[in-house]
Structures are given as structure tokens and as C-alpha cells.
N, C-alpha and C positions, 0 to 999 in steps of 0.2 A: 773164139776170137772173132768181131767184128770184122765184116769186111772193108772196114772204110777206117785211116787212121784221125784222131783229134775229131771235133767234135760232129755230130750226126750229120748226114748232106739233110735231111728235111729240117733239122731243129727250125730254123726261123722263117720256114716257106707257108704261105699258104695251103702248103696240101700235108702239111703234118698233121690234121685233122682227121684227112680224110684216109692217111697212112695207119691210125692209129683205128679206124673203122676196120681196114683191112688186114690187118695183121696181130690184133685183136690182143692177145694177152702177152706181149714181145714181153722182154724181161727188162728192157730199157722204159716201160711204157709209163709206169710212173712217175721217172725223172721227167718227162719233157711235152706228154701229150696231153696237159692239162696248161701246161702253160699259153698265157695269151686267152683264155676261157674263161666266160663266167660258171661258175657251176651251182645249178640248181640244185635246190634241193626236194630226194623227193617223198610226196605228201603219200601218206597210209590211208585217209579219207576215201569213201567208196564214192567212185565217181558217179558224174550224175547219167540219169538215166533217158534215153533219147527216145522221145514219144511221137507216134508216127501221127499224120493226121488220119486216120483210121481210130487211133486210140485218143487223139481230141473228139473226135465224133463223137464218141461213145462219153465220153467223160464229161462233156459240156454241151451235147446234144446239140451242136453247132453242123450245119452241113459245110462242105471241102469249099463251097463258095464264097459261104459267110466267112470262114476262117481266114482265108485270104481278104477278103474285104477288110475286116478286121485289121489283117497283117497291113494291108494299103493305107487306113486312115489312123496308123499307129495305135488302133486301139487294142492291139494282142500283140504277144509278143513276135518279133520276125525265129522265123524258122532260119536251122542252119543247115545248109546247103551238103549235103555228100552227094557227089557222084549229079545225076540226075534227081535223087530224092533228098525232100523234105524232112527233118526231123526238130520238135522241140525242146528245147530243155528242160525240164521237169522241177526243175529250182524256180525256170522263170516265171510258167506258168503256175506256179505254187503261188510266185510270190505277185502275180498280175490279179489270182482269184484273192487272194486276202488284201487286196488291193481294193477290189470291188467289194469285198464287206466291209473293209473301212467306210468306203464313202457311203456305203444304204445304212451303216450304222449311225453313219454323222446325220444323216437326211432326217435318220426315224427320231433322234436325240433333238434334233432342231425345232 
């Protein structure tokens, strides 16, 4: 038997969220800890993979200078930030290098 009578003290509070973090699989939790929430849904796609600039060096024979230069005059793509270190998306940089074969492909077609 609950110890509260009628209906939950969190149901319509901001911290039923976070009630629902903490107390994890309550048996009330399906009735009310989704309410008020969008729910995501989630993707099986392998995520992408975060490339250090160590492994842009090697990959595009860029030195840690140029890469930033780059980053600075939008001409690569910007890194995302963790912690102190740098890392890039491996999608974006896929999709910045078939970027530059489009354009030397238009150059050489022209």
C-alpha cells in the first residue's frame, strides 16, 4: 500500500522526472513518468565515429596548424569540443572530402 492517499504528491511537479531517474523501475512508473515528455525514439544506426586530429594528420597529411586554419576560414569542418579535446565527425569529414572531388571533378569537366 502506498504511502500517500489519492493521487501521487510528484504527478504534476517538475521533479517527477527526475523522481522517476531515481527510483528507477517503481511499479507506478509507467502510469505517470512519461507524462509531460517527448519520447525519443531510439536509433540502432552505429554511431559515428570521433577522429582525433592525430588521425586527420595522418589521413589528409594536414599538420594540427593547417587543420585549425582550415577550421578558422570555414574551410573544414569545425571539431566538437569534449572536455579540453578536439574531435571530428567522421560523416563530416567524409562528406567535406567528397565535397572537394566534386568541385576538382567540375574544374577538370569544365
Amino acid at each position: 500500500m502506498p504511502f500517500f492517499k489519492g493521487r501521487h504528491p510528484f504527478r504534476e511537479t517538475r521533479f517527477s522526472f527526475f523522481h522517476g531517474l531515481i527510483h528507477g523501475n517503481c511499479p507506478h512508473r509507467a502510469a505517470w513518468h512519461t507524462e509531460g515528455y517527448t519520447v525519443i525514439p531510439v536509433t540502432t544506426a552505429a554511431p559515428d565515429k570521433l577522429l582525433s586530429v592525430a588521425e586527420i594528420r595522418q589521413r589528409f597529411g594536414l599538420s594540427k596548424s593547417t587543420t585549425y586554419l582550415y577550421v578558422r576560414d570555414n574551410r573544414f569542418p569545425a571539431p566538437v569540443k569534449i572536455g579540453s579535446s578536439s574531435r571530428w565527425l567522421e560523416s563530416e569529414v567524409n562528406a567535406w572530402l567528397a565535397e572537394r572531388v566534386r568541385e576538382r571533378n567540375a574544374r577538370v569537366a569544365a
